[in-house]
N, C-alpha and C positions, 0 to 999 in steps of 0.2 A: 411119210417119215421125213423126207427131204425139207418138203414147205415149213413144216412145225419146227425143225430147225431154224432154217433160214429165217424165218419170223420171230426165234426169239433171238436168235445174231442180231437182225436188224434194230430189238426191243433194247438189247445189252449197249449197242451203238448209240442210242439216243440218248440215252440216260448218263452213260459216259459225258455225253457233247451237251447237257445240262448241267451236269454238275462242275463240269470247267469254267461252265459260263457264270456260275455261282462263287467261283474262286477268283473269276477276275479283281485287278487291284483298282482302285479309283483312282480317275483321272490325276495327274499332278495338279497338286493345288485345293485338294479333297482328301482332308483326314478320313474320313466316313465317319459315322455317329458312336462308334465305340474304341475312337482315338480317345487318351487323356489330355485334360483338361489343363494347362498351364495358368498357375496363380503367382502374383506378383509375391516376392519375399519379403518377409515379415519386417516392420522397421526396427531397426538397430535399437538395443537397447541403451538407454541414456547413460553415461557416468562422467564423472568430471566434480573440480571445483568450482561455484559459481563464487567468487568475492562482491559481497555489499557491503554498504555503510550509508551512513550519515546521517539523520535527523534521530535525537533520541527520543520522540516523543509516539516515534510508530513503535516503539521495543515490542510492546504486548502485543499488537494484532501482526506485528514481522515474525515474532515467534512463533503465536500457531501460526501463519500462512508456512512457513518455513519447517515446522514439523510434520506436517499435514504432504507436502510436497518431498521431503524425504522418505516418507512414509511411502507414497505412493511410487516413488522412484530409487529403490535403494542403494544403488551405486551413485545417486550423486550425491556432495554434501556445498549448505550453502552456509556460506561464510558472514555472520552481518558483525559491524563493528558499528555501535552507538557513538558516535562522539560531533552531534551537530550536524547542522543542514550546509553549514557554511563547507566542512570537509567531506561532507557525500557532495557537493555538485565539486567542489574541487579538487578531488580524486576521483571523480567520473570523467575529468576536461581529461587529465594523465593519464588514463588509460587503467590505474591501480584497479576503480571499482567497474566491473562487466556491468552493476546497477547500482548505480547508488539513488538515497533517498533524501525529498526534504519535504519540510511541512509548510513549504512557503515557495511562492512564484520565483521563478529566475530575473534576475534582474534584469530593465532595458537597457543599460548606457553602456550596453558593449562586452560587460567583463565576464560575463557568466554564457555567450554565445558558443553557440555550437553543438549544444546540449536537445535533447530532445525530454520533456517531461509529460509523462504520463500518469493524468489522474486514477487512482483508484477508489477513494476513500475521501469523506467528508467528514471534519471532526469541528468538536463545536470547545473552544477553550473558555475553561472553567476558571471565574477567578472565583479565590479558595483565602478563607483566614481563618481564624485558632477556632475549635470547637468552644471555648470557654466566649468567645463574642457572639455578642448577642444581635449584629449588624443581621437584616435580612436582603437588604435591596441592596444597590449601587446604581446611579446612572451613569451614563458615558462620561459627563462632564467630571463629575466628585472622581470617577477613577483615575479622569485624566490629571484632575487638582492633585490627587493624593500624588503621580506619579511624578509630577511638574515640582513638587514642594509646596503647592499652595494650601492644602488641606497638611495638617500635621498629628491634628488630631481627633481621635476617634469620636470624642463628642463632636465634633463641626455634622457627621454623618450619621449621629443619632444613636452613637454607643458610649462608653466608659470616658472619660477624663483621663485618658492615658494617648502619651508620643507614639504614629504610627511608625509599624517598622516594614520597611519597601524590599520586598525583595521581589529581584527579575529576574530575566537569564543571561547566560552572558553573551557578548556581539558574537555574533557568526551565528545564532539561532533563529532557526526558522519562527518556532512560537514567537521568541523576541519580538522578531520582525514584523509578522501578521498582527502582535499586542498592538503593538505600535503604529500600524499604520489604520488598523482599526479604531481604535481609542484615539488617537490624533498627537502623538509625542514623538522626540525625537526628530521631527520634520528637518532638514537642512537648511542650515545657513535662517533659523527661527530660534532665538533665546529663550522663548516663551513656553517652546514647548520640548527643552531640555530636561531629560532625567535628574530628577533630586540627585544632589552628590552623596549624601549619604544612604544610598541604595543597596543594597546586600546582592553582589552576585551570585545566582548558581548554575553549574554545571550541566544541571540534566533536567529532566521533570522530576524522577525522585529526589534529586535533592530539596529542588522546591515544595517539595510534600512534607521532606523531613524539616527543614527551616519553620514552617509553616504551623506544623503540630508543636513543636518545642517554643514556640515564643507567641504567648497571649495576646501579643501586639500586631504580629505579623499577619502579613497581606499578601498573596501570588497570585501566578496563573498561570494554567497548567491547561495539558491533553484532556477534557473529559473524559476520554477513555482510558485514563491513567488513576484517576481522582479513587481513591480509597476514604468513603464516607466512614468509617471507621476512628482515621486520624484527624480530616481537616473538615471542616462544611463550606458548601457552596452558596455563592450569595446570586442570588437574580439579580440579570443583568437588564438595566431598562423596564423591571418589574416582570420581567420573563422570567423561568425558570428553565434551566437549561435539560435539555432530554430529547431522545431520537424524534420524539412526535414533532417538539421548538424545534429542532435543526431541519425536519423534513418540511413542515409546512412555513418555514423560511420568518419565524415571527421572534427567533432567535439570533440576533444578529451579529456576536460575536463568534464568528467560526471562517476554517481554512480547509482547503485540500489539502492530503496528502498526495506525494508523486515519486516515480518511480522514474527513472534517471538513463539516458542511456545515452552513446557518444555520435553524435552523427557522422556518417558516414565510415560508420564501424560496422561488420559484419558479425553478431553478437554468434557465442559457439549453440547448438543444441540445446544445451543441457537451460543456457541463460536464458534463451528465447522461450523455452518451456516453463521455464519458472515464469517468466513472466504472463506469459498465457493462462496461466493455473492463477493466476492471482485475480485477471480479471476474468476468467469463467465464472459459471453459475455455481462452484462449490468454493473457490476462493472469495468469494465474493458475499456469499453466507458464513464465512468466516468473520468479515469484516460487518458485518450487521451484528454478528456474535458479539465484536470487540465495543460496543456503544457508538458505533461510527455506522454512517450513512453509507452505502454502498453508492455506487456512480452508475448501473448496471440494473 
């Protein structure tokens, strides 16, 4: 009776002095395998105003990029203000725009430095005159006569017996600018290649649509991706006819980038730098194919 005791004392003893050795804790430095798992914390949600401007001729593809990204983001809201490429890069020098936009390179000679410009978009401008004419072509030169004043009227270029009426945009426009240095007018300190005086300015690209539809005479050019074949027709350029396939395979020669604007050596907030991200991603970017405009991407 003794031993069968003392043997299962001894059996109680061991079993005790295993299951201690099952409770030990792991070394320090040793979560063991059924410690939790620490995850980094979730990134801040975006909000804020973002302020843009400048070029009117991006309106339609800034709008949806800019819907499309509220949408996605709804505490932030973006701010764009149409009024020229000339005051989106010179309210991006000041600090006013986080981005502003234009549809024309930064100039070299100093005055527009400091800027950093980022392509998105490849647009192909459309020159556009009255549905009621019956012009189909133009070459570089006859556009450039008509702008110069040396072509005046429609018969010289194989339409009606009627006074051309010239309408452009006004200075500070990127279109302007790209017309112009494409076509070859305007050159400095060159008489030759001076805008007619009696030239009609306007303001935007729609107004150039609307000038354009209302007067039989009228001549412009405008954003393709602006152009409502409904009011004006477009005339081929160099026998080209303008369209995403002319602008991609490069046999389309009047066309510009668009650019997005930012201030060097500025630390742009969240919310800016994200818009801009989303514009050149693969869905903002499909936006911009959406708008008759070539993607960069």
């Amino acid at each position: 009776m003794k031993k069968i005791t003392g043997l299962f004392i001894a059996v109680l003893m061991i079993a005790a002095l295993l299951a201690g050795c099952g409770n030990e804790r792991p070394p320090a430095g040793d979560t063991g395998s059924t410690s939790p798992t620490t995850t980094a914390p979730p990134p801040a949600e975006l909000s804020g105003i973002v302020k843009t401007g400048g070029s009117t001729s991006v309106e339609k593809v800034m709008t949806a990029l800019i819907f499309q990204f509220e949408e996605d983001n709804g505490k932030v809201t973006v701010e764009y203000e149409g009024n020229g490429s000339g005051d989106g890069i010179k309210n991006t020098i000041s600090g006013l725009y986080a981005v502003g936009h234009s549809s024309r390179e930064l100039k070299t000679d100093g005055s527009e430095d400091g800027l950093t410009a980022i392509p998105y978009a490849i647009d192909g401008i459309a020159v556009v005159i009255n549905k009621q004419n019956g012009v189909e072509n133009l070459t570089k030169e006859q556009i450039k006569d008509i702008y110069t004043g040396k072509i005046t009227k429609w018969s010289e270029v194989g339409g009606a017996d009627e006074l051309i009426t010239v309408i452009t945009r006004e200075s500070g426009s990127g279109t302007r600018s790209a017309f112009a240095e494409i076509v070859g007018i305007e050159k400095k300190d060159d008489d030759d290649t001076k805008l007619v005086e009696n030239a009609n300015e306007a303001d935007s690209t729609g107004a150039v649509q609307t000038h354009v539809s209302a007067n039989a005479n009228a001549i412009g050019y405008m954003s393709f991706s602006d152009v409502d074949d409904s009011k004006v027709s477009i005339v081929k350029y160099e026998g080209v006819e303008i369209s995403t396939g002319s602008l991609k395979d490069n046999s389309y020669k009047l066309k510009r980038e668009f650019y997005l604007l930012t201030k060097d050596g500025e630390t742009l907030k969240p919310e800016a730098q994200a818009f801009i991200d989303f514009v050149l991603s693969g869905a903002g970017q499909a936006i911009v194919a959406d708008k008759n405009l070539l993607p960069v991407k």
